[in-house]
Every structure is written in structure tokens, then in C-alpha cells.
N, C-alpha and C positions, 0 to 999 in steps of 0.2 A: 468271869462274866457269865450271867444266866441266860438259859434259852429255854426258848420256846417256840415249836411249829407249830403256823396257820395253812390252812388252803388256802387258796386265792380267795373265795366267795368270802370267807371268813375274814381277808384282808382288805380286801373292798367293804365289808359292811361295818366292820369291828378299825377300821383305819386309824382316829382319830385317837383311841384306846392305845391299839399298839404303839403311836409315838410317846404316850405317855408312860408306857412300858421300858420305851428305850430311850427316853429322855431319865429313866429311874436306874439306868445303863444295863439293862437286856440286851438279850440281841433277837430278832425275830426272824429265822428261818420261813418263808415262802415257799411249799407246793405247790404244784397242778400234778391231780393225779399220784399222787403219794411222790412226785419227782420234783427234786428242788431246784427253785429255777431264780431265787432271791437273796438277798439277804438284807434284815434291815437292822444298820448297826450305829452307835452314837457318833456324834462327828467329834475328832479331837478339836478341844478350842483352839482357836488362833494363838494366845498367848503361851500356854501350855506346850507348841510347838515352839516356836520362840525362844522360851526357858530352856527346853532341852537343848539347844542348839550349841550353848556355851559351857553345857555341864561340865565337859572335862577339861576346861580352860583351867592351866596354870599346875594339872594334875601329873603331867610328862613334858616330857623334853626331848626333841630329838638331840640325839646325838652331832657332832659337828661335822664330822665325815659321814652323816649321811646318804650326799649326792655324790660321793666319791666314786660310787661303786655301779654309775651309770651303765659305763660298760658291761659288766659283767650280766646287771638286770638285761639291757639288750641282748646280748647271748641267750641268758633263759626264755627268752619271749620271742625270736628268733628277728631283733628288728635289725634296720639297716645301723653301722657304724656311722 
């Protein structure tokens, strides 16, 4: 992803630009005073979140004794029996 630092003044007057920027997927870094205090970056679409969510369906398989070994996880994690 490409970037670019604005100042603030620069981001208040050049605004409309910048989303255009990062609607073209930049991402626009915001200073005050050479300190960066922003950042302006694309928003993942709704659906594209979505998709990913089922990506590795049907990819693995737990094993069957999986949950057999409860016990032991609480042990390492120090819970109650």
C-alpha cells in the first residue's frame, strides 16, 4: 500500500483530494509539526470481510480426541479442575 505525509493545514485544505487518494488505496499519514498524529486509510468492504470469514472452511479437520485433553490444557493455563 502507498503512502504519503500531509500536515494538517495541508489535510484540511487538500481533504477532498486525499480521500481520493485513498479511495485509489494509499494511505495518508497526518502530521502536526513533523509528529504524526493520524492516519487515513481505506475501509475494508463489508463483503470482502464476509468472504474471508469462511476461507478455510472444509480446508482441516480437527482431530476426534480433540477435547480429550481438557485436563491437561487446564494444567498449562493453571485453571481450576
Amino acid at each position: 500500500m502507498a503512502s504519503h505525509t500531509v500536515g494538517v493545514h495541508e489535510a484540511k485544505t487538500q481533504f477532498s483530494r486525499l480521500l481520493h487518494d485513498v479511495e485509489a488505496g494509499e494511505e495518508v499519514l497526518v502530521t502536526r509539526g513533523g509528529t504524526p498524529v493520524a492516519r487515513i486509510v481505506p475501509v475494508i468492504p463489508p463483503n470482502r470481510i464476509a468472504a474471508s470469514r469462511g476461507m478455510f472452511a472444509g480446508r482441516f479437520r480437527l482431530p476426534d480426541d480433540f477435547e480429550d485433553d481438557e485436563d491437561e490444557l487446564g494444567d498449562l493455563f493453571g485453571l481450576p479442575r
